[in-house]
C-alpha positions in Angstrom: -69.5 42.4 -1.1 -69.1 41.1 2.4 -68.9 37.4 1.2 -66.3 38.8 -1.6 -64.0 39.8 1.4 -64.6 37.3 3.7 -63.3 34.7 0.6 -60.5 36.5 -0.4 -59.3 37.1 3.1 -59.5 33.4 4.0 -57.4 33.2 0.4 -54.7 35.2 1.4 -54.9 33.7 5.0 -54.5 30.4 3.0 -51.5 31.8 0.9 -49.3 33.5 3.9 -50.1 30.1 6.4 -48.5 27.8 3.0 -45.6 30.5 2.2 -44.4 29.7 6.7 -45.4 26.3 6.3 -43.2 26.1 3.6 -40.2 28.0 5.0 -40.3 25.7 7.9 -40.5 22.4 6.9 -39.3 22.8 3.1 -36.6 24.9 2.8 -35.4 27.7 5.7 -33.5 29.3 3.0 -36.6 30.7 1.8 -36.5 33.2 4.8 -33.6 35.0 3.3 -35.4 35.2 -0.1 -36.6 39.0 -0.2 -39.2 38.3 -2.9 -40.5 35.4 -1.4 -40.7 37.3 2.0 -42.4 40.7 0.7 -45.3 38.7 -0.9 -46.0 36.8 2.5 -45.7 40.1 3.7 -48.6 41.0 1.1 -50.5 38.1 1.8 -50.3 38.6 5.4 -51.7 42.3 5.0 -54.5 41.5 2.7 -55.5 38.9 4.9 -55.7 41.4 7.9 -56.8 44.3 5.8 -59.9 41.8 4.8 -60.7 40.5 8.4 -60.5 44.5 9.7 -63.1 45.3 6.8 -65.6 42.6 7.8 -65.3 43.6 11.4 -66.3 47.1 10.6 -69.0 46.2 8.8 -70.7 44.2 11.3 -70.7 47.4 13.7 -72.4 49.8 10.7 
């Protein structure tokens, strides 16, 4: 299970890093996009849900 999260956090990670990369060298218009924003907003809280999980499980 801890491998499933670590991948899927790096994933996400992966997804919300391309979704700012993107806005900022691509097309700033994107940050006024409201769909666009709420699913890096997903991303970026699935990724730091998944890196607060495998923290706590090291100290179990």
């Amino acid at each position: 299970m801890r491998t499933y999260v670590i991948a899927t956090g790096i994933l996400f990670a992966l997804l919300a890093g391309a979704h700012v990369a993107r806005m900022v060298f691509e097309n700033p218009s994107l940050a006024t996009d409201p769909v666009y924003l709420a699913i890096t907003a997903c991303a970026v809280m699935l990724a730091a849900w998944a890196l607060l999980l495998v923290r706590g499980e090291r100290k179990a």
